[in-house]
LUMKOLPA-28124 format. One line per 10 residues: number of its first residue (from 0); their letters; for each residue x, y, z of C-alpha. Coordinates in Angstrom, 1 decimal, decimal comma, always signed. Layout:
residues N
NUM = a = X/Y/Z | ...
//
This chain:
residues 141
0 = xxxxxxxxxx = +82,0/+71,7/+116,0 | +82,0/+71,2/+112,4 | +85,1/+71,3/+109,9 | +84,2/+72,0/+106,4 | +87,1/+70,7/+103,8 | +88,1/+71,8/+100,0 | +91,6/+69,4/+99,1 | +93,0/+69,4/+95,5 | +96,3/+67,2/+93,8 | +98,9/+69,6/+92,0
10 = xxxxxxxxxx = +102,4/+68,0/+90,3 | +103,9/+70,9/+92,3 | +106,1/+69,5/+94,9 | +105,4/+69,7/+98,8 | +108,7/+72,2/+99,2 | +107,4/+74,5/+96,2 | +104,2/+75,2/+98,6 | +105,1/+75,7/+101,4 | +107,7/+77,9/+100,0 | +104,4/+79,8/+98,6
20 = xxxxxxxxxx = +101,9/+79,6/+101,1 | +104,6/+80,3/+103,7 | +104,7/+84,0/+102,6 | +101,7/+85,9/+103,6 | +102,7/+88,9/+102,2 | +102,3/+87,6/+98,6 | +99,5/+85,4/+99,1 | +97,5/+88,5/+97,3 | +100,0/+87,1/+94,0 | +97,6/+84,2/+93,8
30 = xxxxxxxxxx = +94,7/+84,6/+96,3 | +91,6/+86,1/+94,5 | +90,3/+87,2/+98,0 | +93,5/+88,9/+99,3 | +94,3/+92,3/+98,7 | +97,6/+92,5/+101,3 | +98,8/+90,2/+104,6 | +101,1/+92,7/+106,6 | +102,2/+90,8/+110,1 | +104,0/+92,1/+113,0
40 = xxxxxxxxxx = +106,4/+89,8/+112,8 | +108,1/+86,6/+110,9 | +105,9/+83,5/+109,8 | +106,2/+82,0/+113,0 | +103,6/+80,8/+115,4 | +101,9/+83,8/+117,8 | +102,9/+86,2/+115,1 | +100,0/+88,5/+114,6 | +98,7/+90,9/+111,5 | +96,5/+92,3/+109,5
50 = xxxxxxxxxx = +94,8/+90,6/+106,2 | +92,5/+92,7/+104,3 | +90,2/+90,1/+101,8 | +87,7/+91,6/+99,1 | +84,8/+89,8/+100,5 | +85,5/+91,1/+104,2 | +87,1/+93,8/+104,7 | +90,4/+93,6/+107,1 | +90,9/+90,8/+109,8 | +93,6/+91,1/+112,8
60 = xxxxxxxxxx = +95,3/+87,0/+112,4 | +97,2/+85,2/+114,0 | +99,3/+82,2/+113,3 | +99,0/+79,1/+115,0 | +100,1/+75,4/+115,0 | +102,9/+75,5/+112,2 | +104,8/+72,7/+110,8 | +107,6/+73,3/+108,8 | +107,0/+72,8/+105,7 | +103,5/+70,5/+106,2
70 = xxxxxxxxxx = +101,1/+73,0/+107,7 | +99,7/+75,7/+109,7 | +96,4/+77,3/+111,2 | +95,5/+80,6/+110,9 | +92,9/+82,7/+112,8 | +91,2/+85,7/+111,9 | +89,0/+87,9/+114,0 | +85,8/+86,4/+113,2 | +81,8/+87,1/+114,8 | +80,7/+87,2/+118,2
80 = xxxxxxxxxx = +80,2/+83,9/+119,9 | +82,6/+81,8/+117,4 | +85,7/+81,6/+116,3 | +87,1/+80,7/+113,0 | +89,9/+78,4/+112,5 | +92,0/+77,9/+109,1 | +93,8/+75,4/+108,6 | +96,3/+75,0/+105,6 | +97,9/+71,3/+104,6 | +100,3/+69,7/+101,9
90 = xxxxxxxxxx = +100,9/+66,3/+102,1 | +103,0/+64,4/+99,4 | +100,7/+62,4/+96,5 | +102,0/+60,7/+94,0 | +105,3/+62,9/+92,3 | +103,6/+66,1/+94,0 | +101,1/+67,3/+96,6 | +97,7/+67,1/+98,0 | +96,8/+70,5/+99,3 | +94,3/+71,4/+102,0
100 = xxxxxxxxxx = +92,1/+74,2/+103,0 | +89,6/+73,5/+105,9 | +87,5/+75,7/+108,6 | +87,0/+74,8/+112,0 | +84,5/+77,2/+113,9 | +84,4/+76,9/+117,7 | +82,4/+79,2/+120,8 | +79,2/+79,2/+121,9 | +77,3/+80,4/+118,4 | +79,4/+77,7/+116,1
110 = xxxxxxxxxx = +77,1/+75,6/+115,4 | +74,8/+78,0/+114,3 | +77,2/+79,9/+111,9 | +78,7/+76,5/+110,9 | +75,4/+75,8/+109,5 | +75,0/+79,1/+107,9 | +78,2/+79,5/+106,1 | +80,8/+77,2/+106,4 | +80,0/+74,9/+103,2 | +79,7/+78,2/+101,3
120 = xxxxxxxxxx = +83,1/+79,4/+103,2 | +85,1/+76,2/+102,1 | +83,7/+76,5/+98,5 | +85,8/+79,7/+98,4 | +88,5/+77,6/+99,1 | +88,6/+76,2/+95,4 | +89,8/+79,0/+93,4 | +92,2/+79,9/+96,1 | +93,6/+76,2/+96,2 | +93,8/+76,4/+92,3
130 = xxxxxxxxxx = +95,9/+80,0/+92,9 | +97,8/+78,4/+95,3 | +98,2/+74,7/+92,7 | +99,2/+77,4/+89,4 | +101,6/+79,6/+91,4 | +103,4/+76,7/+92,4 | +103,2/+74,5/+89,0 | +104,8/+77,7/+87,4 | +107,9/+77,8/+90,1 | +111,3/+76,3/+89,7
140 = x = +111,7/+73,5/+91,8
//
């Protein structure tokens, strides 16, 4: 099991993304692979949905392991024999925020696809990290 890792500083604070990331239905605002998030429910943990990207089509998700304002894990419908983990982080640095993008892939066929795509994967992660940094420099605190 490999986890492949794309982290960037912003002088946006910790509260001003999380107050961002924490709304899936505008992460196609700042996301340049998101065209819509619709979920079945509130941001909550178990709540399902469906994200359609511009690179791959629609995903059912589902939202895992959230902590208020620090972080949560999402996971899409992924290939056969793995699945994909996403994991989203802000952590105070300095008067703002280090924020986090990283994929986890386990199943039988992870290591395999790890190898195959998960550095390209989490260099994807860059311009939606630098979405995620401008959106939230550009909101009132």
């Amino acid at each position: 099991m490999a986890t492949h890792t794309y982290a960037l500083d912003t002088s946006a604070s910790p509260e001003a993304v999380w107050h961002i990331w924490s709304q899936p239905q505008t992460w196609s605002e700042w996301n340049p692979d998101v065209e819509f998030v619709k979920l079945d429910g509130p941001f909550a943990v178990g709540t399902t949905g469906t994200m359609r990207t511009k690179r791959g089509g629609s995903h059912t998700i589902r939202f895992e392991d959230i902590t208020e304002g620090r972080s949560f894990q999402l996971e899409p419908t992924a290939l056969p024999g793995a699945k994909f983990h996403f994991r989203c982080e802000i952590a105070p640095s300095g008067g703002g925020s280090r924020i986090s993008q990283s994929l986890t892939m386990r199943g039988p066929l992870a290591g395999i696809f790890s190898g195959m795509m998960g550095a390209k994967i989490a260099a994807s992660f860059e311009p939606i990290l630098k979405g995620l940094e401008t959106k939230a420099e550009a909101t009132p605190a």
